[in-house]
Phi, psi and omega in degrees: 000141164208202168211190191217172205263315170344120168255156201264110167312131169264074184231162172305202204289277224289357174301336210305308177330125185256216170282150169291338196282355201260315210246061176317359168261346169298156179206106188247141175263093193257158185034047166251179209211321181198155164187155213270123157005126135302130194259130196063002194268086207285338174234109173269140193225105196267124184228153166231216230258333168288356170109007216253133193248135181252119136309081199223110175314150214212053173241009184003288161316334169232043191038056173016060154302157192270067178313178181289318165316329207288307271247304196269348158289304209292277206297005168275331183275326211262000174294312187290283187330312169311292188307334179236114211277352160282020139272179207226316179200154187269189176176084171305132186197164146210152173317165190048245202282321198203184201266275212197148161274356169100197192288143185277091200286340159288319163266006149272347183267008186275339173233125186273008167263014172300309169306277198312315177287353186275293190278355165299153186207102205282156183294136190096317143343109217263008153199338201263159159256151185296012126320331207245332174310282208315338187245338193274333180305318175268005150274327173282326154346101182267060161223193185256160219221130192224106189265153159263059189289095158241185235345292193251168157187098175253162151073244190278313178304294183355288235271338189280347177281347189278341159295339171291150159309341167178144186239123205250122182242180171250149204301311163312340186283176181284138149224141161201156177282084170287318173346339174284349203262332189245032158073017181256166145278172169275114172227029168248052161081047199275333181330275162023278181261336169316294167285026181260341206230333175218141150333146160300314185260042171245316180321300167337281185309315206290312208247358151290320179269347198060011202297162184260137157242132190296169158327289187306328180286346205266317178293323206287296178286347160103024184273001177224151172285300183208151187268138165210134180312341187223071161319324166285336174299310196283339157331268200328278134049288194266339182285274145342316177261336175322315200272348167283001181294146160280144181303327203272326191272000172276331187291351190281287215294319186312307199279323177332292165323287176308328195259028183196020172279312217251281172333280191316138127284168222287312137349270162335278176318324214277292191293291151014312186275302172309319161313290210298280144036251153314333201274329189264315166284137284281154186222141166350266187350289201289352188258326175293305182284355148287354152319295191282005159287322179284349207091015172258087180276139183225165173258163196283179153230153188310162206260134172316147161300135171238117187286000000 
């Protein structure tokens, strides 16, 4: 859990997004492939010439533990990110040693007004409190969102990774549910994203015990898609062939998953799939990419909203 100095609009996602000069801890980069660490700048945001957005917590020094800045960088970028429909795919990530150590528990216990702004949730709000935003945001990003994890990723880290759509460690790296270690829940939105990916009783054994578990263990129980020595390499990678995709049937099949993996009955989902569907028959998009089975390349157009 943390907060953020941001008091929260009660408008949808993509309202949220401010000017970059509103969010001084953001640093947005267009059309770069790398750029070196910022000194006080907590979320660095790298876009390059494919659409491909590199996200990367900029706390080094403190394994990009979660202040209330860092807290409040995430959910201004992944609100900014929503809104703008020339990215194509995401890529999470962090700087130095490690993806995050989780919440900076000496510096959210430094102001007692921390909390109550981290768990309120203002009327109109249309699901997250900004605790529950840095993990829950990127599930609504209607493109697809790729965490990269190496060494350590506890806690608050966990959970924002667990908003991605897929997640790539290093065999070596660290993960644990910790929040049971500080008398806490997973309360940034693991409830959520937890049961989409493990068994209740595995969920369970991770956040009663707090155990750190490797990569390779993490793949194993399905809290990672996969292990690779170079998660970032393979992000990019994986990224790369996303965007050859049309934009419009990946934000369809994302919004499609969330709204009928867990929740729909069989109906509901059923009628979903058909909606969405339609949104796609016919389209540019869907014509470029049938097109591109034939040997014909068109270029894509950003991708349409989908309600």
């Amino acid at each position: 859990v943390l907060c953020s100095t941001f008091s929260r609009a009660a408008v949808p996602l993509a309202a949220r997004a401010r000017t970059t000069s509103a969010c001084r801890g953001v640093v947005l980069i267009r059309n770069s492939s790398t750029a070196a660490p910022q000194e006080g700048k907590r979320v660095l945001v790298e876009t390059n010439a494919k659409g491909i957005c590199k996200v990367t917590l900029n706390r080094p020094d403190k394994l990009n533990a979660l202040d209330m800045g860092m807290f409040a960088a995430i959910s201004e970028t992944a609100a900014k990110i929503a809104s703008d429909k020339s990215v194509r795919a995401v890529i999470l990530c962090g700087a130095g040693r490690a993806f995050s150590s989780g919440l900076d528990v000496m510096s959210v216990a430094s102001n007692p007004f921390n909390m109550e702004k981290l768990l309120a949730k203002p009327a109109g709000t249309p699901a997250s409190n900004l605790a529950q935003d840095v993990g829950y945001l990127w599930r609504q990003v209607p493109v697809p969102v790729i965490a990269a994890i190496h060494g350590v990723c506890f806690g608050g880290g966990l959970q924002i990774v667990l908003g991605a759509d897929i997640r790539i460690a290093t065999p070596d790296s660290k993960l644990s549910i910790m929040e049971t270690k500080w008398g806490l829940i997973p309360d940034m939105s693991g409830s959520v994203t937890l049961r989409e990916l493990v068994r209740i009783d595995v969920a369970k054994e991770l956040t009663f015990t707090g155990r750190v578990i490797s990569g390779e263990e993490a793949a194993r129980l399905g809290l990672v898609t996969r292990v690779d020595p170079d998660p970032a390499a393979a992000a990019m990678t994986l990224a790369e062939e996303m965007v050859t995709r049309s934009p419009d049937a990946l934000a369809a099949a994302k919004k499609l998953f969330h709204a009928n993996w867990i929740a729909a009955d069989e109906k509901k989902a059923l009628d979903e799939e058909a909606r969405l569907q339609r949104t796609l028959l016919p389209s540019w998009n869907q014509t470029v990419a049938s097109a591109a089975n034939l040997g014909v390349k068109l270029p894509y157009k950003q991708r349409k909203d989908h309600e």
